[in-house]
MOPAC internal coordinates of N, CA, C and O (Angstrom, degrees):
PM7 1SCF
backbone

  N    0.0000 0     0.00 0     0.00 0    0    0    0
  C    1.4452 1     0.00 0     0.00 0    1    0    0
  C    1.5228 1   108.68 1     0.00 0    2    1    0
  O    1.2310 1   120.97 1   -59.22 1    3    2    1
  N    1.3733 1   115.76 1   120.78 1    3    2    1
  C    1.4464 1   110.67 1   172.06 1    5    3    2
  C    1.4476 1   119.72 1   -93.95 1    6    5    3
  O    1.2310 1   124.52 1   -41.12 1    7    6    5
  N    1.3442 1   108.93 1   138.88 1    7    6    5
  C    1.6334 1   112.75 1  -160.17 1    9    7    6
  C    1.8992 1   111.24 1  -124.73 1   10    9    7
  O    1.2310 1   124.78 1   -56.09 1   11   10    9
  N    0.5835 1   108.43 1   123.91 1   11   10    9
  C    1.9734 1   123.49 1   177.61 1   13   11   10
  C    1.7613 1   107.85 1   -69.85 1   14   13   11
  O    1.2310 1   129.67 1   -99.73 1   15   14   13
  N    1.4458 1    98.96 1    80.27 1   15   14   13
  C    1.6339 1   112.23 1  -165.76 1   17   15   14
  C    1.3763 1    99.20 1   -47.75 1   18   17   15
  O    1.2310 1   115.27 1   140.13 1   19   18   17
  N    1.7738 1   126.58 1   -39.87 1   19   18   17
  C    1.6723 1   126.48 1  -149.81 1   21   19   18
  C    1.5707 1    91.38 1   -88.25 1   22   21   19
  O    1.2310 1   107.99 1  -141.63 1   23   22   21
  N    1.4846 1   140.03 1    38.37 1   23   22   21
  C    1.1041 1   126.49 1   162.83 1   25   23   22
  C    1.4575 1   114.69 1   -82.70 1   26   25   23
  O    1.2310 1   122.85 1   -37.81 1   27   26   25
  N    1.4899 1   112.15 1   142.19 1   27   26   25
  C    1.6204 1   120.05 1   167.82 1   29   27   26
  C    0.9724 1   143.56 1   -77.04 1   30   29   27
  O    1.2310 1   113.91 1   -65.89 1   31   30   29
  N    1.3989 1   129.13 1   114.11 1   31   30   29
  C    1.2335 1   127.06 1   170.66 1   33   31   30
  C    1.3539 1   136.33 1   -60.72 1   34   33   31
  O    1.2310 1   113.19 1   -50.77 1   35   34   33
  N    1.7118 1   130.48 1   129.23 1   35   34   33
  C    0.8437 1   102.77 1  -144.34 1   37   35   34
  C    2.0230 1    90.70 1  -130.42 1   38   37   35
  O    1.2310 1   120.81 1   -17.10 1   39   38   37
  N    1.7189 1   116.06 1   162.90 1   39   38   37
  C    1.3512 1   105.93 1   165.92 1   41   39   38
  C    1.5047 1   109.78 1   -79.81 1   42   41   39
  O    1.2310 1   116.99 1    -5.99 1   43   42   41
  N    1.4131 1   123.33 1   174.01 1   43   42   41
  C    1.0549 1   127.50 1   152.77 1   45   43   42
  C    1.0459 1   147.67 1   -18.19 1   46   45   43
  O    1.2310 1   118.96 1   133.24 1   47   46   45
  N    1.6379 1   119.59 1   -46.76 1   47   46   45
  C    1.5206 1   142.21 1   134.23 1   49   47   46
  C    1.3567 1   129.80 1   -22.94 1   50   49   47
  O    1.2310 1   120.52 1   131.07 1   51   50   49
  N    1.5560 1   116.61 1   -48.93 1   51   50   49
  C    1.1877 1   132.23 1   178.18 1   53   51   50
  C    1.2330 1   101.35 1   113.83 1   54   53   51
  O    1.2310 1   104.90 1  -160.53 1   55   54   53
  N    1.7008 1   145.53 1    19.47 1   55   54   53
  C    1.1482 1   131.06 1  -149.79 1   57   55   54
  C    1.9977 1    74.05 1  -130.02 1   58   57   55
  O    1.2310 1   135.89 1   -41.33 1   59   58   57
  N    1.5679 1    86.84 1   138.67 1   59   58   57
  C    1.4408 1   108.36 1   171.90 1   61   59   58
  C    1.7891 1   114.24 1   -51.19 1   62   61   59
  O    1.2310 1   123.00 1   -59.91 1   63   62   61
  N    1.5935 1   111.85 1   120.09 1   63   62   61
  C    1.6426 1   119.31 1  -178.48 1   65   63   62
  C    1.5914 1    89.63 1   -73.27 1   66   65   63
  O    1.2310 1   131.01 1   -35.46 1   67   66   65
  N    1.3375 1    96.36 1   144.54 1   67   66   65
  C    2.2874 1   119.66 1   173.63 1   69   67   66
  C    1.6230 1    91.15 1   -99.90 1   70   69   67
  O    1.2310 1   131.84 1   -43.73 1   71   70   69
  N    1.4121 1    94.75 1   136.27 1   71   70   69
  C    1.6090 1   109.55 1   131.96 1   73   71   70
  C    1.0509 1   132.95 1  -120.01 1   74   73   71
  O    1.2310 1   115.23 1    18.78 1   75   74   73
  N    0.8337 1   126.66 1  -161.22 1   75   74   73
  C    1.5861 1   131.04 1   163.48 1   77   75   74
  C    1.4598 1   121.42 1  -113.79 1   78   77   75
  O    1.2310 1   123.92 1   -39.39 1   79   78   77
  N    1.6106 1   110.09 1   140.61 1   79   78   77
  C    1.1919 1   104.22 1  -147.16 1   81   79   78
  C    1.6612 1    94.81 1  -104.74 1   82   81   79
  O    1.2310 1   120.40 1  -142.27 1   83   82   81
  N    1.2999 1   116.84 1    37.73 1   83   82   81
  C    1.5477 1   114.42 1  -149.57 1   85   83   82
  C    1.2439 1   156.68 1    34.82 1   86   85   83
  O    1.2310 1   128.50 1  -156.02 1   87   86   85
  N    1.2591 1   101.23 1    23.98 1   87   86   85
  C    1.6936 1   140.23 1  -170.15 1   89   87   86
  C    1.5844 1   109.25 1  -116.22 1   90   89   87
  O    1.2310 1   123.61 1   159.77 1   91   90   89
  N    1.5342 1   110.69 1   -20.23 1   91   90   89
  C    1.5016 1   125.38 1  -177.48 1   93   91   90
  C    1.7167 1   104.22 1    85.13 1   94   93   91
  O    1.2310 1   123.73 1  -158.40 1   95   94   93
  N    1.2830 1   110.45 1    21.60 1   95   94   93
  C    1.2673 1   122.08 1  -165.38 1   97   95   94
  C    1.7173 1    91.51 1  -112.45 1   98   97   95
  O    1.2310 1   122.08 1   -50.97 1   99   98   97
  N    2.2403 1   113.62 1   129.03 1   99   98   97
  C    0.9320 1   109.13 1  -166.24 1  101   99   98
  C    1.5627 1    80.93 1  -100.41 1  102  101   99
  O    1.2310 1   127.64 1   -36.70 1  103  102  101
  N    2.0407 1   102.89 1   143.30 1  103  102  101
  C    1.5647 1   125.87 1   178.50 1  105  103  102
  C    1.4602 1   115.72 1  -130.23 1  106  105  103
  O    1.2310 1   122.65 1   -41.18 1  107  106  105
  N    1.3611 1   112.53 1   138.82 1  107  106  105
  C    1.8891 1   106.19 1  -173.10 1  109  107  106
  C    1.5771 1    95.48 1   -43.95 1  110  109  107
  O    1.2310 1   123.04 1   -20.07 1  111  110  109
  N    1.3453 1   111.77 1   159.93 1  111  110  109
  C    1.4694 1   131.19 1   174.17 1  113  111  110
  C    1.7055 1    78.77 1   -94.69 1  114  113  111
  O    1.2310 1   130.83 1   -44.47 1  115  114  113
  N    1.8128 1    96.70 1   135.53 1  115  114  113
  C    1.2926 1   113.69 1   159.63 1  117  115  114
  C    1.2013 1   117.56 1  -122.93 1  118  117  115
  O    1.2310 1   116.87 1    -6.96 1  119  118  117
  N    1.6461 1   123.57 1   173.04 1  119  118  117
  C    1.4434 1   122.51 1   169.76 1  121  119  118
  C    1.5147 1   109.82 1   -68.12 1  122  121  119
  O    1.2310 1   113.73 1   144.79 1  123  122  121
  N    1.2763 1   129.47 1   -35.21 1  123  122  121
  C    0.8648 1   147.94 1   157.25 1  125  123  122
  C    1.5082 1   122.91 1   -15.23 1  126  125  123
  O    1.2310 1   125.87 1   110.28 1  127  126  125
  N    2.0016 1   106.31 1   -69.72 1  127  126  125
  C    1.2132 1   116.23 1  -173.29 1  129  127  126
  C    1.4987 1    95.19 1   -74.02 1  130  129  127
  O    1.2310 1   121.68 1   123.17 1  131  130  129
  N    1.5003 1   114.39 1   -56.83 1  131  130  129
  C    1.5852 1   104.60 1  -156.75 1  133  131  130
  C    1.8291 1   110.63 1   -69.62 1  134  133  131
  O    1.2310 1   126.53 1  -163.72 1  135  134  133
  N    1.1284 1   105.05 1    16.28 1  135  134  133
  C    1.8621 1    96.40 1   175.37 1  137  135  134
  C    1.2175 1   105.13 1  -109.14 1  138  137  135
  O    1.2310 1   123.20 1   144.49 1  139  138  137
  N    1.9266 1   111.47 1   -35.51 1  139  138  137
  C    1.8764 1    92.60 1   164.01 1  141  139  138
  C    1.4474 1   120.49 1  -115.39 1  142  141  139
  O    1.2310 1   122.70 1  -115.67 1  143  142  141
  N    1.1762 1   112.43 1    64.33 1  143  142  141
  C    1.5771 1   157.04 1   173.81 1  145  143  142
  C    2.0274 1    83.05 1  -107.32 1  146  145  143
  O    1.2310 1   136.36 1    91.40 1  147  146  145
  N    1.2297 1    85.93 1   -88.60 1  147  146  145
  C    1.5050 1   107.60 1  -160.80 1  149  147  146
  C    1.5873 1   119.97 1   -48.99 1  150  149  147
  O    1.2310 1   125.45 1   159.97 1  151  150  149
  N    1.3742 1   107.13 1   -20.03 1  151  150  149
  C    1.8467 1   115.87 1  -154.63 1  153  151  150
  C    1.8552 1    79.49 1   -97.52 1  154  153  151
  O    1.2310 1   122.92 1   142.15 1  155  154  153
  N    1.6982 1   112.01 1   -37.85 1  155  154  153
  C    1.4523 1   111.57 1  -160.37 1  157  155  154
  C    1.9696 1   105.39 1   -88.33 1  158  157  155
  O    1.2310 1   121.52 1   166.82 1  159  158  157
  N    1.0270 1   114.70 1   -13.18 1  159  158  157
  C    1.4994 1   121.61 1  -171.64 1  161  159  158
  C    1.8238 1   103.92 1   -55.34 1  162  161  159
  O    1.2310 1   115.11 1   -42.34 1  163  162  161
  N    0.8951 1   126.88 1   137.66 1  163  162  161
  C    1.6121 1   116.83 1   171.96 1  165  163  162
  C    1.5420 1   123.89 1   -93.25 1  166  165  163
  O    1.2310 1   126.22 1   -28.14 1  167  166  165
  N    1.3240 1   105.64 1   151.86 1  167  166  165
  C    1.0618 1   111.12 1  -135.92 1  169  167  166
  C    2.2120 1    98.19 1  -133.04 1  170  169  167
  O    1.2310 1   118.34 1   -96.53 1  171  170  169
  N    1.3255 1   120.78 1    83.47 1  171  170  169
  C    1.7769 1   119.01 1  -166.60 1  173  171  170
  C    1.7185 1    99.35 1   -40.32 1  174  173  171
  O    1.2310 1   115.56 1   -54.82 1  175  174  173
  N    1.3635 1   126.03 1   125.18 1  175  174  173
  C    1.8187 1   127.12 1   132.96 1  177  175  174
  C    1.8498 1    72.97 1   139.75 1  178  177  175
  O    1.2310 1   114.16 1   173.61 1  179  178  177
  N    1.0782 1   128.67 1    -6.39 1  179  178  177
  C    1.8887 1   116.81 1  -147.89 1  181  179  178
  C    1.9846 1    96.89 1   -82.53 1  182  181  179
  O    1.2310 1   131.43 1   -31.23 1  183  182  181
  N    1.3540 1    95.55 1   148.77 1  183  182  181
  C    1.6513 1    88.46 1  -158.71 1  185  183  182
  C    1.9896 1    96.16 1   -83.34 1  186  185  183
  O    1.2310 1   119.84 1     4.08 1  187  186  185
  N    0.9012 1   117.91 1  -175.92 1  187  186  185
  C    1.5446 1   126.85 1   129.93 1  189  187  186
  C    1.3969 1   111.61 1   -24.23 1  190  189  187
  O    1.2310 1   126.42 1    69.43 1  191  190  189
  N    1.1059 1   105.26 1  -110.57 1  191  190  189
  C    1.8142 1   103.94 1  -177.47 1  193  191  190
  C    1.3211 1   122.94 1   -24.55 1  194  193  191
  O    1.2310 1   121.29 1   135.86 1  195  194  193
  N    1.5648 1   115.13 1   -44.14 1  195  194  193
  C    1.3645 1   104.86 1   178.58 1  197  195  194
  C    1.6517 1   125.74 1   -75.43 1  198  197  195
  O    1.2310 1   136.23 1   162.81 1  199  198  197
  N    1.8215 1    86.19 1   -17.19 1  199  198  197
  C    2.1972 1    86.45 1   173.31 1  201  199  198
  C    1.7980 1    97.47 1   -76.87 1  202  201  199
  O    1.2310 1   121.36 1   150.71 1  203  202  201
  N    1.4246 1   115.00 1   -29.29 1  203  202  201
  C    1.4164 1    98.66 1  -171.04 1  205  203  202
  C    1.8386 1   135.07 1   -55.34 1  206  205  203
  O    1.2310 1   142.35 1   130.37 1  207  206  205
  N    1.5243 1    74.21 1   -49.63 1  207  206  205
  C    1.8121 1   114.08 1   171.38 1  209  207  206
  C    1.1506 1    98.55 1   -50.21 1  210  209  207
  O    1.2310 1   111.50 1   139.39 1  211  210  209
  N    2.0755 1   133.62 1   -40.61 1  211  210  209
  C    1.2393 1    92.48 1  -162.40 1  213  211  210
  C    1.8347 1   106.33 1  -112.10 1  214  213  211
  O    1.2310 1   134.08 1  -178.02 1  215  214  213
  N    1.5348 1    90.38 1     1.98 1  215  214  213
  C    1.9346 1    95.21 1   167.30 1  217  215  214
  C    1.4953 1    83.38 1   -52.17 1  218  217  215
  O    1.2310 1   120.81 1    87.92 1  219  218  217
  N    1.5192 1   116.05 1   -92.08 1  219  218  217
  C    1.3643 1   130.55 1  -156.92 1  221  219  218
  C    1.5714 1   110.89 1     4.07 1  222  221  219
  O    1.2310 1   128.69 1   104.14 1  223  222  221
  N    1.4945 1   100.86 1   -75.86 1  223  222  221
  C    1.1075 1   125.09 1   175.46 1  225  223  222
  C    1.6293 1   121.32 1   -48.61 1  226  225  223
  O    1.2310 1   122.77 1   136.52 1  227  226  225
  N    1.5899 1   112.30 1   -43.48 1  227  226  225
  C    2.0174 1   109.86 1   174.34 1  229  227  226
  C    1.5966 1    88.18 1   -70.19 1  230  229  227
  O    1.2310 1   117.00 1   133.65 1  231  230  229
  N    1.1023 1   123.31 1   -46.35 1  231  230  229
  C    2.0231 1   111.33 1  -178.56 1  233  231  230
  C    1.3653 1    87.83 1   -42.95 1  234  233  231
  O    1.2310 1   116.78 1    58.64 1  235  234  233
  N    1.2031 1   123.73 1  -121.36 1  235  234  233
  C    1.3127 1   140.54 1  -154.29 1  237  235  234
  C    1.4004 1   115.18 1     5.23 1  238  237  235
  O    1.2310 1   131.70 1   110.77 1  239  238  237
  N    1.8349 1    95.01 1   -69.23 1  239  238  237
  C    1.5682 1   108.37 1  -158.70 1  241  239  238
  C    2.2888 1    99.75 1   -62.93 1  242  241  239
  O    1.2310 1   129.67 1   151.84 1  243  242  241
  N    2.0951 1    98.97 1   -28.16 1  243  242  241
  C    1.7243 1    93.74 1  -169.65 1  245  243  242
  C    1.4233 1    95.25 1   -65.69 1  246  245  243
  O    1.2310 1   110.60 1   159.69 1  247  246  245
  N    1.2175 1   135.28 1   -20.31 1  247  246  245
  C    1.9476 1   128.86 1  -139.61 1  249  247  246
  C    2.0433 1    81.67 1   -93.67 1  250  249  247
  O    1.2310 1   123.00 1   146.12 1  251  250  249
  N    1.6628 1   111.86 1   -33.88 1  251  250  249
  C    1.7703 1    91.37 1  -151.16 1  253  251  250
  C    1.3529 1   105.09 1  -114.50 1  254  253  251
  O    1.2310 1   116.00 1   -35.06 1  255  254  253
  N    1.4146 1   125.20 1   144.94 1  255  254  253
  C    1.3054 1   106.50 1   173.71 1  257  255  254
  C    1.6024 1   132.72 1   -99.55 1  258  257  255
  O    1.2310 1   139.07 1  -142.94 1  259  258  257
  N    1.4350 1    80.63 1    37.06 1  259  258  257
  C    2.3629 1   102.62 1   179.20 1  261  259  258
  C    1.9953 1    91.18 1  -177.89 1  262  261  259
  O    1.2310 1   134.35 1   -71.89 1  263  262  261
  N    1.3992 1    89.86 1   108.11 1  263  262  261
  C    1.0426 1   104.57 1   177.72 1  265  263  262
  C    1.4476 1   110.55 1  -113.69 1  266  265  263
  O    1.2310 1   115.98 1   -32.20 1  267  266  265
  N    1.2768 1   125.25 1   147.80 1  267  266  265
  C    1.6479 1   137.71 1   168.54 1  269  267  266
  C    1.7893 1   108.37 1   -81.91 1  270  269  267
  O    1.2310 1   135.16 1   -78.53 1  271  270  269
  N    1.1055 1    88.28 1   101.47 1  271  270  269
  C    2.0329 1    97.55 1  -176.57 1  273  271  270
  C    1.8752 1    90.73 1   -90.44 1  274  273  271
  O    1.2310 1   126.71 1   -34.17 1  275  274  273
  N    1.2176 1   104.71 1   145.83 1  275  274  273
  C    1.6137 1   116.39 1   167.18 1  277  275  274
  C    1.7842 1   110.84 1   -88.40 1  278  277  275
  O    1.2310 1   108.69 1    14.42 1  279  278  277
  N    1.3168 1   138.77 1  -165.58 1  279  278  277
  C    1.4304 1   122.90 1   154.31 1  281  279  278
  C    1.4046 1   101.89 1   -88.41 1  282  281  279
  O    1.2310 1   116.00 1   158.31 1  283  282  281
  N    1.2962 1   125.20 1   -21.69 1  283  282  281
  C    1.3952 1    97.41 1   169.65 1  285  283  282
  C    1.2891 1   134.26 1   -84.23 1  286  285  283
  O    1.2310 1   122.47 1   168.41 1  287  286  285
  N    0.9794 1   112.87 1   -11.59 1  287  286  285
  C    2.2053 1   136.52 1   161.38 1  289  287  286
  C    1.5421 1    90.73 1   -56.21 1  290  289  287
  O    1.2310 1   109.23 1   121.93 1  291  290  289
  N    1.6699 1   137.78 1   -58.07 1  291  290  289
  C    1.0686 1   139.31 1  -152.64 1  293  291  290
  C    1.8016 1   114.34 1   -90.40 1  294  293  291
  O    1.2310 1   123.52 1   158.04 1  295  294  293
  N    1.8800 1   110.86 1   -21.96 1  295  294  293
  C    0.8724 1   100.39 1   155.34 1  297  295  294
  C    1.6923 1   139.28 1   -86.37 1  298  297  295
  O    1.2310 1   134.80 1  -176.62 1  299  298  297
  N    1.2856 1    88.98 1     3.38 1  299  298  297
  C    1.7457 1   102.06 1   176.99 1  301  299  298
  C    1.3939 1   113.87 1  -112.26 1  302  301  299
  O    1.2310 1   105.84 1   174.29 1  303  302  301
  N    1.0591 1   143.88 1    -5.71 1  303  302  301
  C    1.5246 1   155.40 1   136.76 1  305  303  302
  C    1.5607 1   103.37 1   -59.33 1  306  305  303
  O    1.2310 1   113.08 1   120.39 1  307  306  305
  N    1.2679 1   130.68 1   -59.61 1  307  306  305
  C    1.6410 1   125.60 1   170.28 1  309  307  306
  C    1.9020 1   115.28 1   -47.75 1  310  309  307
  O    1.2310 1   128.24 1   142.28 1  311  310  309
  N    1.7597 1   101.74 1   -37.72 1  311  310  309
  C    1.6408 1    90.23 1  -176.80 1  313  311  310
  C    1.6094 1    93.26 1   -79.37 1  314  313  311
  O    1.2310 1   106.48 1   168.99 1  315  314  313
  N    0.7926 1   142.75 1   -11.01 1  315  314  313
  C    1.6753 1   138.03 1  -153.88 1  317  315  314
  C    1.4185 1   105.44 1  -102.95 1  318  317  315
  O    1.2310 1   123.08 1   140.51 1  319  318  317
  N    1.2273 1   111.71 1   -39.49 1  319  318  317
  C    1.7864 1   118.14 1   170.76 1  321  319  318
  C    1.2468 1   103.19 1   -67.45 1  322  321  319
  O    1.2310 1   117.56 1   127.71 1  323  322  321
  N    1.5419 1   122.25 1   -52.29 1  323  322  321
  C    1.5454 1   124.12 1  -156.75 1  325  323  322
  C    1.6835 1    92.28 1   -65.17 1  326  325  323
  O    1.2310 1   121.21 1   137.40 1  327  326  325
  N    0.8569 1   115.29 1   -42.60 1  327  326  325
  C    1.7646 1   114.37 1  -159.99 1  329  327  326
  C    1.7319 1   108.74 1   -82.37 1  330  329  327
  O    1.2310 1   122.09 1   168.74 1  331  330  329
  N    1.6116 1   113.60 1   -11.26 1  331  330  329
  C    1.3372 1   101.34 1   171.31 1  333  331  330
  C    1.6769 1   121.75 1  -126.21 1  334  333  331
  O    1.2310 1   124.19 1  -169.35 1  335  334  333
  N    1.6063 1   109.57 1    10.65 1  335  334  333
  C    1.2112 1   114.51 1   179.37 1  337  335  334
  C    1.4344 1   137.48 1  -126.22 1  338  337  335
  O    1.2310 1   106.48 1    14.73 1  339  338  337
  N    1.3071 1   142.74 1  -165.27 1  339  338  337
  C    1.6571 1   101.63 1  -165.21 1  341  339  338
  C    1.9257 1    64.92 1  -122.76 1  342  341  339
  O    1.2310 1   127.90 1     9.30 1  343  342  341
  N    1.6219 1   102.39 1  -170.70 1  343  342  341
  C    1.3291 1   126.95 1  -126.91 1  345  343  342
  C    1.3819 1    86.49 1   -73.25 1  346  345  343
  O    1.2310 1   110.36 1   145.43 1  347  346  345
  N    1.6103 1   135.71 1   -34.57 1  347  346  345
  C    1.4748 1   135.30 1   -97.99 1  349  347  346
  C    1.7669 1    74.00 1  -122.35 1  350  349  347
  O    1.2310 1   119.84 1   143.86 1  351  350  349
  N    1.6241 1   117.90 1   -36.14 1  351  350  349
  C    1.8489 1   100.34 1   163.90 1  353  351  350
  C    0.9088 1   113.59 1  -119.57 1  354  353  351
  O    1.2310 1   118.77 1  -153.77 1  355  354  353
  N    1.5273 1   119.95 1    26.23 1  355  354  353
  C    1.9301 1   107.27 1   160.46 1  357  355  354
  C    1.2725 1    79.57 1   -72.96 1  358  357  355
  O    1.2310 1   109.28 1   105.25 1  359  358  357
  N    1.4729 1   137.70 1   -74.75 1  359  358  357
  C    1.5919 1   149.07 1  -153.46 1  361  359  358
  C    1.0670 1   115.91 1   -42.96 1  362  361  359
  O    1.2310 1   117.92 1   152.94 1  363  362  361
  N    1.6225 1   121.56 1   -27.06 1  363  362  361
  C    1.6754 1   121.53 1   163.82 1  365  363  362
  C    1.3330 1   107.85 1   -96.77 1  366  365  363
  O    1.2310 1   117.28 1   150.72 1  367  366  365
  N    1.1638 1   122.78 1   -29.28 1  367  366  365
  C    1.8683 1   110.08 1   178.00 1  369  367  366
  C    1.8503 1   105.94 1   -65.67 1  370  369  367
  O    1.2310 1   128.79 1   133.67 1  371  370  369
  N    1.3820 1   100.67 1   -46.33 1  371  370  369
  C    1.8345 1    96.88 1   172.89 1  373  371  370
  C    1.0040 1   140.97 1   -37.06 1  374  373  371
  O    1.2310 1   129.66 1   127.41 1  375  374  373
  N    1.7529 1    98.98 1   -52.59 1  375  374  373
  C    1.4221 1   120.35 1   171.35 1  377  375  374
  C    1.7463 1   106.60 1   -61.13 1  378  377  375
  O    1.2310 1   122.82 1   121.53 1  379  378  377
  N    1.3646 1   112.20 1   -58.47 1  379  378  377
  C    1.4572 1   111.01 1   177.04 1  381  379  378
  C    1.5927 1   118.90 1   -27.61 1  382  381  379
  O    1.2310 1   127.51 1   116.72 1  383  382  381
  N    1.5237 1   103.15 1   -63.28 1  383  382  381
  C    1.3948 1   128.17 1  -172.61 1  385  383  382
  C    2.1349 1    95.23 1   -53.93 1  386  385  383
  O    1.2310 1   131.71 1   126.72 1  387  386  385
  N    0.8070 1    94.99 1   -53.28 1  387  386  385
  C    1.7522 1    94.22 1  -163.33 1  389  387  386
  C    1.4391 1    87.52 1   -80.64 1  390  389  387
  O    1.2310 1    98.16 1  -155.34 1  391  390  389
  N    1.1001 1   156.67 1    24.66 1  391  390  389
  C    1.3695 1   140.34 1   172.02 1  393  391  390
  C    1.6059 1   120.80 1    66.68 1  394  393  391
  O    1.2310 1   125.62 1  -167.40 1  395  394  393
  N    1.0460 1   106.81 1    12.60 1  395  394  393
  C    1.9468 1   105.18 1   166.66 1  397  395  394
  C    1.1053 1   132.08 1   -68.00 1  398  397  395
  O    1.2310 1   129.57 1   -44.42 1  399  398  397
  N    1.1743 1    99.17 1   135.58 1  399  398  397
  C    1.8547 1    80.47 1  -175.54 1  401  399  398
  C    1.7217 1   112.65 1  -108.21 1  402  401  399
  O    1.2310 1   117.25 1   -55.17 1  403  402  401
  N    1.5287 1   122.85 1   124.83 1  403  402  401
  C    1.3863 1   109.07 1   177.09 1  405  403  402
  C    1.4105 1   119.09 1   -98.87 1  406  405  403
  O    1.2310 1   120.10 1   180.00 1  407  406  405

């Protein structure tokens, strides 16, 4: 599935979610940031291979801005979002990932 990383996240409202871009500088929240946010966050028991597998993967998806996800790219970006974000962009990265459109 190819996916358009620079999409925005948005609140409830419809008004574009900020992060911080680590500069203290507020930047649209993208799908982009919050998946390699999420793929790079650490994680206690995780082997080698599994930190490698998922740099690989935050490279890829940070370098392009429409990347080709596999289902297994999409089921490990879904456990990695779900486990570090609150409801309002697991619920838009999901939808993204499964093809919904809101």
């Amino acid at each position: 599935m190819k996916i358009d990383t620079n999409q925005t996240l948005k609140a409830l409202n419809g008004e574009v979610l900020k992060d911080n871009d680590g500069q203290g500088n507020a930047v649209d929240a993208t799908l982009k940031m919050a998946v390699v946010n999420a793929l790079l966050a650490p994680v206690q028991k995780e082997t080698g291979l599994d930190k490698v597998k998922k740099y690989e993967l935050a490279t890829r998806i940070y370098k392009n801005d429409e990347v080709e996800l596999s289902s297994e790219d999409i089921v490990l970006i879904k456990k990695c979002v779900g486990d570090n974000f609150a409801p309002i962009v697991v619920g838009q990265i999901f939808n993204i990932l499964e093809g919904k459109v809101e």
